[in-house]
VOKOL-911863 format. One record per residue (C-alpha): residue in three letters; x, y, z. Coordinates in steps of 0.02 Angstrom, whole numbers, plus 32768, in hexadecimal, padded with zeros to 4 digits. Layout:
<rs>
AlaXYZ
...
</rs>
This chain:
<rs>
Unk800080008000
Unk809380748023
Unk809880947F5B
Unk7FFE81007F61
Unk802981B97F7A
Unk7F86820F7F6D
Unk7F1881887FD4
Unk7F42816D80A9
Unk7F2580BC80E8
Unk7E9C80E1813F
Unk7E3E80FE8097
Unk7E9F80658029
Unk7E50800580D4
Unk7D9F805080AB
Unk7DA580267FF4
Unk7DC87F858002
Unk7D537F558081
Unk7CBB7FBC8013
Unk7D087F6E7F56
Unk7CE67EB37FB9
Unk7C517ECB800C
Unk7BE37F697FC3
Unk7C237F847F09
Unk7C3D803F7F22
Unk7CA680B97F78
Unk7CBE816B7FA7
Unk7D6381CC7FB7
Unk7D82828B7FEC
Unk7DD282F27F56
Unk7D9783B87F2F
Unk7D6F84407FAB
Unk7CCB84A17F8E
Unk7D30852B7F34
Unk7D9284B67ECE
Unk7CE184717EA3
Unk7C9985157E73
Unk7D35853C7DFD
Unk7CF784837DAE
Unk7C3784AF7DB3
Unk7C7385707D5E
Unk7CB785197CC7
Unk7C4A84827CA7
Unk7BB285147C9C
Unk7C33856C7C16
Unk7C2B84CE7BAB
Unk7B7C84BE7BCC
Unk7B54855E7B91
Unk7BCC85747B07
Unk7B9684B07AC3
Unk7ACB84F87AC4
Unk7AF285997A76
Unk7B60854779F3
Unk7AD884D079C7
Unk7A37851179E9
Unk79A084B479F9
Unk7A07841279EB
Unk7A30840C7AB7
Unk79B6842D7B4A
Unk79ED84B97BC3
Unk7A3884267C43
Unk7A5A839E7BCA
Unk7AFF83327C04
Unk7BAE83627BBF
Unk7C0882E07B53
Unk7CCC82E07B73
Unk7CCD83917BC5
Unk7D92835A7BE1
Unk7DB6836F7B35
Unk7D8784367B23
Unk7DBB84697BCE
Unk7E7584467C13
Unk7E27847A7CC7
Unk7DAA83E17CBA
Unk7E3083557C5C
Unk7E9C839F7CF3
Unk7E2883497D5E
Unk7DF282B47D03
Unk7EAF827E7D23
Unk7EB682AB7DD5
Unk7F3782417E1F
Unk7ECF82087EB6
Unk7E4181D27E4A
Unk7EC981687DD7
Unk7F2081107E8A
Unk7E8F80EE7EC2
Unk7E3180A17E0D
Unk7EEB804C7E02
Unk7EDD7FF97EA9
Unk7E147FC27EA9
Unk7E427F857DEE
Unk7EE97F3A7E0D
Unk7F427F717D85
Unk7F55801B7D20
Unk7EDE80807CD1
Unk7E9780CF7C32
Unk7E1881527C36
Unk7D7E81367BCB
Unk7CE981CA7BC9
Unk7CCB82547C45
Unk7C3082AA7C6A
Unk7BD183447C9C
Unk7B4183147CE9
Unk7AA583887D07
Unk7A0E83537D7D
Unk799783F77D8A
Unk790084067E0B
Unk787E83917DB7
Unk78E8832B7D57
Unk78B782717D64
Unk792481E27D90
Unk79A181707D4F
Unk796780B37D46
Unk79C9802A7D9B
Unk7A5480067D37
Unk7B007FBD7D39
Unk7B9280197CCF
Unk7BD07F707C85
Unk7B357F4C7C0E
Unk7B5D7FEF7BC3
Unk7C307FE97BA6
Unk7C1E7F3C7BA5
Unk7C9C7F117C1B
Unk7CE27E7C7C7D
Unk7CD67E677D46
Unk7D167F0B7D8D
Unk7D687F347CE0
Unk7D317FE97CF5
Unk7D1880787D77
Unk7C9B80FE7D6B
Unk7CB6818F7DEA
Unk7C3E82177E00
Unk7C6B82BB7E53
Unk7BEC830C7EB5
Unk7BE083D47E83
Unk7B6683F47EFC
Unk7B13838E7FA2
Unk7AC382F57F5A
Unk7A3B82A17FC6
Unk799582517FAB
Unk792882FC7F9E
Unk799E833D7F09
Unk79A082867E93
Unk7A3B82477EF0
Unk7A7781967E9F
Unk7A5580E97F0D
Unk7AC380427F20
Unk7A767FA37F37
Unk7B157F7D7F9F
Unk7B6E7ED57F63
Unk7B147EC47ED0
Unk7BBB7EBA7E66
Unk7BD77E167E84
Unk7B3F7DE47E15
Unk7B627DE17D51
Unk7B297E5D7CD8
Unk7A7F7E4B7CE6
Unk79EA7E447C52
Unk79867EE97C2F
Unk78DA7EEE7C0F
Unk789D7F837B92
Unk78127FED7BC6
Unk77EB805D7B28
Unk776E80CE7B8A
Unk780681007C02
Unk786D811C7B87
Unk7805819F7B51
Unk783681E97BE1
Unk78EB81F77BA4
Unk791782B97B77
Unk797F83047AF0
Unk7A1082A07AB9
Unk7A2682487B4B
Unk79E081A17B1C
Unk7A0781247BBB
Unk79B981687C47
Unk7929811C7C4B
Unk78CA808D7C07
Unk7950800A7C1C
Unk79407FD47CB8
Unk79AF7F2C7CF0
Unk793F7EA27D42
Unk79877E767DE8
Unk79737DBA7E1D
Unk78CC7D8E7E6E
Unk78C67D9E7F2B
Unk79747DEB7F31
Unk798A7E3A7FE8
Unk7A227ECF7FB1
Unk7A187F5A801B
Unk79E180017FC7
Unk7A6D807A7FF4
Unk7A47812F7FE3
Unk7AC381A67F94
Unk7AF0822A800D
Unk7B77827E7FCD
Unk7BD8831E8006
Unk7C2183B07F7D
Unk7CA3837C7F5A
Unk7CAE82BC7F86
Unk7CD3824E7EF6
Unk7C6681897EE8
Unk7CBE81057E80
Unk7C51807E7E4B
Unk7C6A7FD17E16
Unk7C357F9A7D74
Unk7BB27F277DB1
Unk7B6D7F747E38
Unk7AA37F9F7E26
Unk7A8D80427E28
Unk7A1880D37E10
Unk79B781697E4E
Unk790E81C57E6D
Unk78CB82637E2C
Unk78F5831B7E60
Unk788283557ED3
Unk78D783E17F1A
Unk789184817EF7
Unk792B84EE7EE7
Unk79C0847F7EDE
Unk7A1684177E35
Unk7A8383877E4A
Unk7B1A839C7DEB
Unk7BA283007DC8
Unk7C5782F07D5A
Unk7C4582477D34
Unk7CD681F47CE7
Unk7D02813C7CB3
Unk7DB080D57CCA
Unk7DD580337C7D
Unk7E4F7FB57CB5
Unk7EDA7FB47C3F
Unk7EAC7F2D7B91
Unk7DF37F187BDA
Unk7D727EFF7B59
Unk7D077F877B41
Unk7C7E7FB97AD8
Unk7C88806C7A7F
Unk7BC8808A7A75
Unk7B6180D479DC
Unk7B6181897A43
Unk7BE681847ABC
Unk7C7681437A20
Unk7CE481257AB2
Unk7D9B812D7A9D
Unk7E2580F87B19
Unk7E6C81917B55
Unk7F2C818C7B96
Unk7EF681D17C49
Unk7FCA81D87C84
Unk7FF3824B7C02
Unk7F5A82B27C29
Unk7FB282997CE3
Unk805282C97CA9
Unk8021835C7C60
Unk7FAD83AA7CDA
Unk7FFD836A7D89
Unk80AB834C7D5E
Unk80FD82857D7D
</rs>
C-alpha cells in the first residue's frame, strides 16, 4: 500500500472493505471552491454547446467529453487520486474512456436501475465510473441509490418499456426505459446516495444502481461523471457515446506533473 501517494491507509482500508462487500465507494477530493471553479466552467460549455447549436440541445442537456474543450476539466478527469485509487480497486493501470457533465434540474425525473457494464460492455470490474458531486446530493434533490453488493451478480437482462422511454429527453437516449430485471426475491439493501460537494463515488461495473426524481423546489443536482477502464478490457464504443480509449497518464503528465 505504501506505493499510493495521494490515498492514506485509512481510506485504501475503506475501499477495500466497500469494493468486497457493497460495490461502491466514496473518497474526499475538491473543496467547495475548487468545486465552484468546476461547476463555473462546465455552465461555459453548456452554454456555449446550446448557443452554438440551437434548438438541437435542451437548456440542461448532459455534456459529452467536456475534457476535450476545457484543459481545467481534462485537468481533473486525470486527477491523480482518482487514477491510485481506480488503479488499486482495478488492480492494474488505467485508461480513461468518456467523461460527463451531468445536469439534474428541479423536476427532472429519475434514472432507472441500471448497471454500467450492459452499456460499455465490460468484464467483472473491467471499468470504474466515478461521479463527482457539484452540489449536496440526497434523496429530496434525485440523489443516485446502491443496491449494496449487487456486483457480484452478472450483467443482468433488460426489459424494454417503450412508454418510459418516452420519457427520455433530448439526445440523451438511456435514461429511462431500460430498466435491468433484478432476480426474483432478491433481499439487496437500497442504499441512498448522500453525497457531500465535493466528495467523489466510484462505482463498480455491476453494481445496481439508480435514482428518483427531483423534487426539490430550488436546488439541481449536478455530477462530472467519468469512466476508467482497466488496461486491454473489452469495451464497447456505443452508437452515441463512439468511445475512444483516452491515454489518461499523459493527460496526468501534462496537467499534474510525474
Amino acid at each position: 500500500m505504501q506505493k499510493y501517494k495521494h490515498l492514506t491507509t485509512e481510506e485504501l482500508q475503506q475501499m477495500s472493505f466497500d469494493w468486497r462487500y457493497r460495490g461502491f465507494t466514496v473518497l474526499e477530493l475538491l473543496t467547495e471552491a475548487e468545486v465552484d471553479e468546476i461547476n463555473e466552467e462546465l455552465d461555459r460549455l453548456r452554454v456555449e454547446r446550446n448557443e452554438r447549436e440551437p434548438g438541437k440541445w435542451q437548456e440542461f442537456e448532459p455534456i459529452m467529453y467536456p475534457h476535450r474543450e476545457s484543459e481545467k476539466i481534462a485537468k481533473l478527469f486525470s486527477h491523480p487520486k482518482i487514477l491510485e485509487a481506480a488503479e488499486f480497486l482495478m488492480e492494474g493501470n488505467v485508461v480513461g474512456l468518456q467523461t460527463w457533465g451531468y445536469y439534474k434540474p428541479k423536476g427532472e425525473l429519475g434514472r432507472d436501475q441500471h448497471q454500467n457494464a450492459f452499456y460499455t460492455g465490460c468484464g467483472h470490474n473491467e471499468i470504474i465510473n466515478t461521479a463527482l458531486a457539484l452540489d449536496n446530493h440526497d434523496p429530496e434533490n434525485g440523489a443516485v441509490w446502491n443496491y449494496e453488493g449487487s456486483h457480484r451478480l452478472p450483467t443482468l437482462p433488460i426489459e424494454d418499456n417503450e412508454e418510459r422511454k418516452k420519457t427520455n429527453t433530448g439526445n440523451w437516449r438511456s435514461e429511462r426505459g431500460k430498466s435491468c430485471v433484478m432476480p426474483e426475491g432478491h433481499d439487496f439493501k437500497k442504499i441512498e446516495g448522500y453525497l457531500r460537494k465535493g466528495q467523489v463515488a466510484l462505482l463498480h461495473s455491476h453494481v445496481v444502481h439508480g435514482s428518483e426524481p427531483n423534487r426539490d423546489t430550488t436546488r439541481m443536482r449536478r455530477n462530472f461523471l467519468c469512466g476508467y477502464l482497466k488496461e486491454g478490457a473489452y469495451f464497447n464504443p456505443g452508437n452515441q457515446m463512439k468511445r475512444e480509449p483516452i491515454d489518461i497518464y499523459e493527460l496526468r503528465e501534462k496537467h499534474w506533473g510525474k
